[in-house]
FIKOLZA-1660 file (N, C-alpha, C; in steps of 0.1 Angstrom, whole numbers, plus 5000, padded with zeros to 4 digits):
% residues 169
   i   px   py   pz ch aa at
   1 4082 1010 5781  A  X  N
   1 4089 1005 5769  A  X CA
   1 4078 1001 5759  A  X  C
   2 4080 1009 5743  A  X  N
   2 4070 1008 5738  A  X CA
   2 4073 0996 5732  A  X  C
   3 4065 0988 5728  A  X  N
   3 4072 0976 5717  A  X CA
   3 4064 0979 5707  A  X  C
   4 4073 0977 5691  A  X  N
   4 4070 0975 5678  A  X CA
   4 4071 0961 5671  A  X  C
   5 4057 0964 5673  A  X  N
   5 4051 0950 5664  A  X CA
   5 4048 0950 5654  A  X  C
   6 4046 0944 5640  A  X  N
   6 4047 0947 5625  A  X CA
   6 4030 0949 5626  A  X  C
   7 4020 0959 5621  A  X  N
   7 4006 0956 5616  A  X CA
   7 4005 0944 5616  A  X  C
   8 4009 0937 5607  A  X  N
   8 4003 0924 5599  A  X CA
   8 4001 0910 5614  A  X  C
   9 4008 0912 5625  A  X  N
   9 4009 0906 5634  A  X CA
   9 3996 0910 5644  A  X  C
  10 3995 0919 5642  A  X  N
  10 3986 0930 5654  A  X CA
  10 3968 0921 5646  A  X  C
  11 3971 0926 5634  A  X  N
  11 3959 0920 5631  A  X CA
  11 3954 0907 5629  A  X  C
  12 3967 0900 5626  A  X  N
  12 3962 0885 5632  A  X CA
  12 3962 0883 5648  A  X  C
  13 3961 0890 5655  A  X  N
  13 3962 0887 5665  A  X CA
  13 3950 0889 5672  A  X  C
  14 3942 0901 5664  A  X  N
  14 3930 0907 5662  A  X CA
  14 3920 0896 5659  A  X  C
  15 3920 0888 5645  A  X  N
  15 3918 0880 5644  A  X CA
  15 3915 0867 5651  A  X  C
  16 3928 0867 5657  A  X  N
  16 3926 0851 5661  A  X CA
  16 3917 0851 5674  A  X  C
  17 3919 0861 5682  A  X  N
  17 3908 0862 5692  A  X CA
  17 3896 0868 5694  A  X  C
  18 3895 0870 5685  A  X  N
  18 3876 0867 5677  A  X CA
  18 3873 0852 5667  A  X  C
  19 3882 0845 5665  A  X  N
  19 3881 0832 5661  A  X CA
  19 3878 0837 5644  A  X  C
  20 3885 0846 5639  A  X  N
  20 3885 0841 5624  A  X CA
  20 3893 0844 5619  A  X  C
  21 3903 0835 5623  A  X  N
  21 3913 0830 5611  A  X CA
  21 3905 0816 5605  A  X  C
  22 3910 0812 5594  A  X  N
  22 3912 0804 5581  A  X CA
  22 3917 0793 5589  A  X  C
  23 3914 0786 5600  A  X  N
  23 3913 0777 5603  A  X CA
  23 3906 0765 5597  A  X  C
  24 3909 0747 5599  A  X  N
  24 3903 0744 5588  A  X CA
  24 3888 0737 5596  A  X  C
  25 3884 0743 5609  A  X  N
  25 3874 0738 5609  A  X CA
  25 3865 0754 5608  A  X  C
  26 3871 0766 5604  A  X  N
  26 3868 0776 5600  A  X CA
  26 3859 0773 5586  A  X  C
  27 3871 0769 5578  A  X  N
  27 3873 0765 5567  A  X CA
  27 3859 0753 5562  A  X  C
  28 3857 0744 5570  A  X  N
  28 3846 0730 5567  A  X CA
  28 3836 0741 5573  A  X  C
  29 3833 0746 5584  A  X  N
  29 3821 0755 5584  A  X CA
  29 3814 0762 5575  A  X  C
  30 3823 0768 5566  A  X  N
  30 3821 0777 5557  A  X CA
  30 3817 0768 5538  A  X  C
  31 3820 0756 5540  A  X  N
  31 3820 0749 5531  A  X CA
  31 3830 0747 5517  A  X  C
  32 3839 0753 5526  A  X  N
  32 3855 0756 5518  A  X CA
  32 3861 0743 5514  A  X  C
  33 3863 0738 5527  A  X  N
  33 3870 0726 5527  A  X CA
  33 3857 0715 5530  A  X  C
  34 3862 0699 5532  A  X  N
  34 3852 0689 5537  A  X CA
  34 3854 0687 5553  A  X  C
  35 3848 0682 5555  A  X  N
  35 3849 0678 5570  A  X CA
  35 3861 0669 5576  A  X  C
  36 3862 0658 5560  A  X  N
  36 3872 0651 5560  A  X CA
  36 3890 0657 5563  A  X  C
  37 3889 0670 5559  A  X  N
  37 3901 0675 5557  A  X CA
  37 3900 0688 5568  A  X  C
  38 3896 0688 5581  A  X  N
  38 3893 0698 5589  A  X CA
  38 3905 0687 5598  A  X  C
  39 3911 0683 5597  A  X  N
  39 3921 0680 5607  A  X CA
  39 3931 0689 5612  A  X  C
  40 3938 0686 5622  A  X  N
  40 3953 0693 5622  A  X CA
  40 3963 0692 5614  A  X  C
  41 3970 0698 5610  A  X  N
  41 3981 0700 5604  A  X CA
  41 3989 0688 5606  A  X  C
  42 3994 0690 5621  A  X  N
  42 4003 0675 5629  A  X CA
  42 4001 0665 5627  A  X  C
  43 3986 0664 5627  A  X  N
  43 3984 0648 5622  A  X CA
  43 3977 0634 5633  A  X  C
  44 3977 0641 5644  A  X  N
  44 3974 0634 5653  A  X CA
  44 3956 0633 5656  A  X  C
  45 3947 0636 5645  A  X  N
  45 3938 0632 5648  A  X CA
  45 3929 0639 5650  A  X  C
  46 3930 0654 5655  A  X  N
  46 3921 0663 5660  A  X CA
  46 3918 0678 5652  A  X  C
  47 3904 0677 5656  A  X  N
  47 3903 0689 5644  A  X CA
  47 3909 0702 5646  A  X  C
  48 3913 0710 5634  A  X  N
  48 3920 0721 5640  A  X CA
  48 3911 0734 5641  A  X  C
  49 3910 0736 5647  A  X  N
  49 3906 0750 5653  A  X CA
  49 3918 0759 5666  A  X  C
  50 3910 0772 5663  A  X  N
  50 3921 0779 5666  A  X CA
  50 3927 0772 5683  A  X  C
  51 3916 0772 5693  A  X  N
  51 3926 0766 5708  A  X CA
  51 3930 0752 5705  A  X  C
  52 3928 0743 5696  A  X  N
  52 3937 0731 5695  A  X CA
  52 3946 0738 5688  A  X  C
  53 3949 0746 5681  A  X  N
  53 3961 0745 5673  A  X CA
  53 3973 0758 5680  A  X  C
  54 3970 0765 5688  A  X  N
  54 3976 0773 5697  A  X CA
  54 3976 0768 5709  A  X  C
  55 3969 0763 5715  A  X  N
  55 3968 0760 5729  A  X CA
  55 3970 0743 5731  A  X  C
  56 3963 0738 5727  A  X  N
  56 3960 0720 5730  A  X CA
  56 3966 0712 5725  A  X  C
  57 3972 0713 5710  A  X  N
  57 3978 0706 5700  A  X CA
  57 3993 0699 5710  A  X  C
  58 3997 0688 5709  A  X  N
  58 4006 0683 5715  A  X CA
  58 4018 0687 5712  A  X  C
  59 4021 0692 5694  A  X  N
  59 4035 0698 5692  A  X CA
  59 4033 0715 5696  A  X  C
  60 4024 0722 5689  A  X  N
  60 4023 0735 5692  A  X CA
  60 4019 0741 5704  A  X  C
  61 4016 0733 5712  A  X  N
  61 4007 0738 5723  A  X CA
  61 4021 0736 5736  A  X  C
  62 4033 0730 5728  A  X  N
  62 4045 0726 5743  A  X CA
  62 4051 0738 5738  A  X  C
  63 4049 0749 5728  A  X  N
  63 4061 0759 5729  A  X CA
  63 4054 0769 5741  A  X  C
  64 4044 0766 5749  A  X  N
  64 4044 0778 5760  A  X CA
  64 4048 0774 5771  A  X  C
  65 4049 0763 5778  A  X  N
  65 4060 0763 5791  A  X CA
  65 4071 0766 5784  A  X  C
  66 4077 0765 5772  A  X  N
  66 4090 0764 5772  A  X CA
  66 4096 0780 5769  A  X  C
  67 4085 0782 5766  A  X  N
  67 4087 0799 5764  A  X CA
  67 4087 0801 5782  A  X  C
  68 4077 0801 5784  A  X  N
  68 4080 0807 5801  A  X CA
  68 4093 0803 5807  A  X  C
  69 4097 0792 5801  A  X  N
  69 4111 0785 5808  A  X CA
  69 4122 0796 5806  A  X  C
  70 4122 0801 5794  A  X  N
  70 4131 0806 5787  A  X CA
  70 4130 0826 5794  A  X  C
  71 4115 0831 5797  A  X  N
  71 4116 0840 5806  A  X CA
  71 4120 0842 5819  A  X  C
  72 4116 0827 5821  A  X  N
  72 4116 0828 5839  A  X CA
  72 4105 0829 5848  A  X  C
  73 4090 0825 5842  A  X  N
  73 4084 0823 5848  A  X CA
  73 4072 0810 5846  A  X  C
  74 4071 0809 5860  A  X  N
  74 4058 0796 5859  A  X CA
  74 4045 0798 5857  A  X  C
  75 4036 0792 5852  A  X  N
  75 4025 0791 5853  A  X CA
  75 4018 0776 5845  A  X  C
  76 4003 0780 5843  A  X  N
  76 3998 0770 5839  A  X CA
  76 3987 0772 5826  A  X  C
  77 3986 0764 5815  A  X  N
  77 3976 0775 5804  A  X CA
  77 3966 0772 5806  A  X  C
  78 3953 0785 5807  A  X  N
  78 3941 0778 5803  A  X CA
  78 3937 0776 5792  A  X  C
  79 3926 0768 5787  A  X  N
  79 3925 0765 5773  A  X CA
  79 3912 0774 5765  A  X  C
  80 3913 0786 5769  A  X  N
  80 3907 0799 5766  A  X CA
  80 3916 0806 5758  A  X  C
  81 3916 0808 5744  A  X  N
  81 3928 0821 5743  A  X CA
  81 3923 0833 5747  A  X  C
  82 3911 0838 5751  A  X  N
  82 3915 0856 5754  A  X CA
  82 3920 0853 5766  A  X  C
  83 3915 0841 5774  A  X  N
  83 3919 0841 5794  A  X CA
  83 3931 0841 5790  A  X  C
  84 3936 0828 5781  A  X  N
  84 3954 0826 5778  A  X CA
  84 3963 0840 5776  A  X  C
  85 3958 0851 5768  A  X  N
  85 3965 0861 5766  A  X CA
  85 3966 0867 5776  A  X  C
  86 3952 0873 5788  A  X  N
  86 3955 0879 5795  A  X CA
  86 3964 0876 5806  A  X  C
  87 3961 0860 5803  A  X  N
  87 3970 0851 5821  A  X CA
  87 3987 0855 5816  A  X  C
  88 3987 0851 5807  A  X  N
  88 4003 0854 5799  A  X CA
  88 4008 0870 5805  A  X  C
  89 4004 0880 5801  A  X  N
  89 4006 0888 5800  A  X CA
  89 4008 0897 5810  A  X  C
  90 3997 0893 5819  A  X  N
  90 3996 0899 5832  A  X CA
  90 4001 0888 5843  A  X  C
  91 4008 0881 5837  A  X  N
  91 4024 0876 5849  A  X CA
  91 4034 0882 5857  A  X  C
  92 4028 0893 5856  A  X  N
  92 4042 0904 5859  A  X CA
  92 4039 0914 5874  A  X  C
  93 4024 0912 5880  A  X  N
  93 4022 0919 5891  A  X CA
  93 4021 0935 5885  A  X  C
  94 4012 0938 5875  A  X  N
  94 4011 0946 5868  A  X CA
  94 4023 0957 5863  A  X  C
  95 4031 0954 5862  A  X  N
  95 4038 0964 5858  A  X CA
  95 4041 0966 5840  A  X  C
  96 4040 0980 5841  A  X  N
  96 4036 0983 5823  A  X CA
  96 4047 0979 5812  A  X  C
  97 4060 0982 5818  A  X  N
  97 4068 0976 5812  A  X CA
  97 4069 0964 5810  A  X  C
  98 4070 0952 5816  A  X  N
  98 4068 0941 5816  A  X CA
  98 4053 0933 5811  A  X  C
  99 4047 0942 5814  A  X  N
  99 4029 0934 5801  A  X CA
  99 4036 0937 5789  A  X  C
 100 4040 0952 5785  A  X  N
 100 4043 0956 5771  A  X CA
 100 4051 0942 5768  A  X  C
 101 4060 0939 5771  A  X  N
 101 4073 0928 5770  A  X CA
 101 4065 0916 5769  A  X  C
 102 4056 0911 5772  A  X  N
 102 4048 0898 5778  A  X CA
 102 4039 0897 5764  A  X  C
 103 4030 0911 5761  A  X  N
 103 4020 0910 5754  A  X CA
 103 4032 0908 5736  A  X  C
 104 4041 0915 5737  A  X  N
 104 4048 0911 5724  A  X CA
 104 4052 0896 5725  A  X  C
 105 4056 0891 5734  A  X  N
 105 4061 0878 5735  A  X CA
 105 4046 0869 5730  A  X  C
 106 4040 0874 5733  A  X  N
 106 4028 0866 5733  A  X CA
 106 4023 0864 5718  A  X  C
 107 4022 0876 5712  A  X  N
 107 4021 0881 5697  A  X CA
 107 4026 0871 5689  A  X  C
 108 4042 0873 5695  A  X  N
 108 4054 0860 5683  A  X CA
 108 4051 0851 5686  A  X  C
 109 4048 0841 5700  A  X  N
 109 4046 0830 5698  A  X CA
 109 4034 0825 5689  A  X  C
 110 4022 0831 5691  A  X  N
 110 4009 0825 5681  A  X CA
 110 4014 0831 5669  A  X  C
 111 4021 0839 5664  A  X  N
 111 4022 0844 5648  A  X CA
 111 4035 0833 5643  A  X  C
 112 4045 0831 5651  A  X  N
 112 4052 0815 5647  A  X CA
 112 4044 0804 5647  A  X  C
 113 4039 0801 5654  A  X  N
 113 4031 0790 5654  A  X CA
 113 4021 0785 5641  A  X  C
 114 4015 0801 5641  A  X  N
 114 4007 0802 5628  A  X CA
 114 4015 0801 5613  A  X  C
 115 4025 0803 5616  A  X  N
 115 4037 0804 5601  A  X CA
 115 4041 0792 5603  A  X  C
 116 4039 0784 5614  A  X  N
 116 4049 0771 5609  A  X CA
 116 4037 0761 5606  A  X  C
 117 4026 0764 5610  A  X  N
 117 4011 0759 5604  A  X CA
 117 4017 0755 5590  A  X  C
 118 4013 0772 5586  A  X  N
 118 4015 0770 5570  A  X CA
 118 4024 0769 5567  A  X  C
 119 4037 0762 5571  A  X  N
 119 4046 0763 5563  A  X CA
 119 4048 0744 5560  A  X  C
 120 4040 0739 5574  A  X  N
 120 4037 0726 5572  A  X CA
 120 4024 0722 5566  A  X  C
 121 4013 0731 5560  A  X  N
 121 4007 0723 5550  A  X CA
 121 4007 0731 5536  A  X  C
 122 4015 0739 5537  A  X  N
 122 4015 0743 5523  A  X CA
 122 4032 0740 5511  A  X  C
 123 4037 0739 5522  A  X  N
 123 4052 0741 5516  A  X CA
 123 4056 0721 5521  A  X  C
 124 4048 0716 5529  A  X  N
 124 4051 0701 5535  A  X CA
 124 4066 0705 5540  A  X  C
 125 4069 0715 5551  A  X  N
 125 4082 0712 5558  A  X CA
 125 4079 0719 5566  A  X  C
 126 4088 0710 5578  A  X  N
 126 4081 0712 5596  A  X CA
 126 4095 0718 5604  A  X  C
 127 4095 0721 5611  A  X  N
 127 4104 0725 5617  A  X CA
 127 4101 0715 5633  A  X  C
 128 4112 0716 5644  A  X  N
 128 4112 0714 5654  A  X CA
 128 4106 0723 5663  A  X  C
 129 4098 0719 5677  A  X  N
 129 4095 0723 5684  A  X CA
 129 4109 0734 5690  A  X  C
 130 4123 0731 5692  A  X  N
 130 4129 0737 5694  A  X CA
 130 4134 0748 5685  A  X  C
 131 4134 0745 5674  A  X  N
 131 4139 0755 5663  A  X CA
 131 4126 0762 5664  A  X  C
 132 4115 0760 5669  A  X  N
 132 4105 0777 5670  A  X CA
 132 4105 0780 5680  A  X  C
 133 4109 0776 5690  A  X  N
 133 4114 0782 5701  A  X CA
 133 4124 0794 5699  A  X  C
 134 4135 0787 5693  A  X  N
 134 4146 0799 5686  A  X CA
 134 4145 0810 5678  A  X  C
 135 4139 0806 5669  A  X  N
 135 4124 0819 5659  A  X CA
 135 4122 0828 5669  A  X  C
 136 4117 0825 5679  A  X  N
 136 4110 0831 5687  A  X CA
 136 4119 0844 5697  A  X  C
 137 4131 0835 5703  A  X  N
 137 4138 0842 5706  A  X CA
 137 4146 0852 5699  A  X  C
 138 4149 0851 5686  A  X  N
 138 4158 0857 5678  A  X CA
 138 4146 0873 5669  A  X  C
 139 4136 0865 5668  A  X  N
 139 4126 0876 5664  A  X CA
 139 4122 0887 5672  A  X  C
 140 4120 0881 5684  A  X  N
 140 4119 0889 5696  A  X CA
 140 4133 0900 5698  A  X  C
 141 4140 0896 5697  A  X  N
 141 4154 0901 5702  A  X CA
 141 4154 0914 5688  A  X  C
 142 4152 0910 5676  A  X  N
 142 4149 0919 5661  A  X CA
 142 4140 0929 5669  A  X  C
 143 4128 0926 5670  A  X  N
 143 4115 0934 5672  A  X CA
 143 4122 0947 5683  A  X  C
 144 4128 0941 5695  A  X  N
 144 4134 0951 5700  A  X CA
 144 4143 0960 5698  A  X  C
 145 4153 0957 5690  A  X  N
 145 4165 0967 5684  A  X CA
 145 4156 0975 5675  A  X  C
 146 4149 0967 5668  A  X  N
 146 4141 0978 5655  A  X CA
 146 4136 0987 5661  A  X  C
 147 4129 0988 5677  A  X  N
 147 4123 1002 5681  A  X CA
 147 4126 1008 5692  A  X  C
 148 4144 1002 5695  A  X  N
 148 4152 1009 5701  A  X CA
 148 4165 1007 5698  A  X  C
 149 4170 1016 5691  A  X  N
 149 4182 1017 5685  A  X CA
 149 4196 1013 5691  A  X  C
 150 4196 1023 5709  A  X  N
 150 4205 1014 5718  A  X CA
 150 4202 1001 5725  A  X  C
 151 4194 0993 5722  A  X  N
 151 4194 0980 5726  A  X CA
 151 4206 0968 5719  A  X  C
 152 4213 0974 5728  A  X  N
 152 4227 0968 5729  A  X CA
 152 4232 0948 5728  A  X  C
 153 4224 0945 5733  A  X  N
 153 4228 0930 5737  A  X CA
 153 4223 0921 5726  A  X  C
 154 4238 0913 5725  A  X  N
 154 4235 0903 5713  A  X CA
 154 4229 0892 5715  A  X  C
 155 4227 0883 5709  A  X  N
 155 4218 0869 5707  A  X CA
 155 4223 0860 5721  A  X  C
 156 4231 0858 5724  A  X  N
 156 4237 0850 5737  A  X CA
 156 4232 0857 5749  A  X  C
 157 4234 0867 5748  A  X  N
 157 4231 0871 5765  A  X CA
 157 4213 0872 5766  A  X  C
 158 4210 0878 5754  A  X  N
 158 4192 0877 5752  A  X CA
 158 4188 0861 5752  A  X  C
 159 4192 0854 5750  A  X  N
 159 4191 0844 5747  A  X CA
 159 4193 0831 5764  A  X  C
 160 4199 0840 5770  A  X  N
 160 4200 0834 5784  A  X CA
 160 4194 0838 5794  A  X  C
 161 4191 0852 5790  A  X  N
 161 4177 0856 5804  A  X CA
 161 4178 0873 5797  A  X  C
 162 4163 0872 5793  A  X  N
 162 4158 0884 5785  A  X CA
 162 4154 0893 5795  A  X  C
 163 4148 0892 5810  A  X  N
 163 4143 0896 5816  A  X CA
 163 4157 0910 5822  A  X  C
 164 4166 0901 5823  A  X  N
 164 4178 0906 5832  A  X CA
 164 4184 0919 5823  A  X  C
 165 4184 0916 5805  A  X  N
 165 4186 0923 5802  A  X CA
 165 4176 0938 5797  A  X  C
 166 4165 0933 5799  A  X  N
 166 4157 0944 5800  A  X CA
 166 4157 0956 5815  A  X  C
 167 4163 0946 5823  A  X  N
 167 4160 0955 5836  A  X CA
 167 4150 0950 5847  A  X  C
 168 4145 0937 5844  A  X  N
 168 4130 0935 5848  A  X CA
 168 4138 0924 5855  A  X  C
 169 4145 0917 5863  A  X  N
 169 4151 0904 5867  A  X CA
 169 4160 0906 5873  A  X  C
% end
């Protein structure tokens, strides 16, 4: 199963695991920003770089158990993103369809995460941890029909176990 992912996602994704995105302690390195303003977005204190703000961060860092909740599987993150991508990914006891499926899942979560970044310091409005969960699900569920035409199942049944309706569960 091939999955279609937009370019613009591929290469932030490219990006973010070589560490250069526009992060803002990217950003105070480079002498863009001050030191003073290298914080997180959230607010809680800690500077943002890319594994606090995808992985560590206390609001954005809870959308990945809950995403695995929502697949069906357990695990634990490490605070590495390439180990994170590949531990993610490769949950599946190698099988190609299911990385394909893992490695997209994986894509939308850091590319929402990263949109809801900027949508909370540029636009000042946040969304819930739960409402990007749902992003997440509903985008995913798009991504699929767009590069398979009979992918039949609507939001409710994808939305209750994606695995089952792939075939994989």
């Amino acid at each position: 199963m091939a999955q279609k992912v937009p370019l613009k996602v591929s290469i932030f994704a490219w990006r973010l695991l070589r560490d250069r995105l526009p992060t803002k302690i990217n950003l105070a390195n480079r002498s863009i920003i001050t030191n003073e303003a290298r914080l997180c977005v959230v607010g809680r204190g800690h500077v943002e770089d890319s594994t606090h703000l995808f992985l560590a961060c206390p609001t954005f860092g809870a959308i990945w158990p809950m995403v695995r909740a929502w697949i069906g599987f357990d695990g634990v993150d490490t605070q590495v993103l390439s180990d994170h991508f590949l531990q993610f990914i490769n949950q599946t006891s190698g099988l190609k369809a299911r990385c394909s499926f893992l490695h997209m899942i994986w894509l939308l979560c850091v590319w929402t995460i990263w949109n809801e970044r900027n949508c909370r310091l540029f636009q000042n409005k946040e969304c819930s941890i739960i409402h990007l969960l749902d992003k997440i699900k509903s985008q995913s569920l798009w991504w699929l029909k767009a590069c398979k035409a009979t992918f039949v199942f609507g939001t409710q049944l994808w939305w209750s176990s994606p695995l089952q309706r792939l075939g994989f569960g």
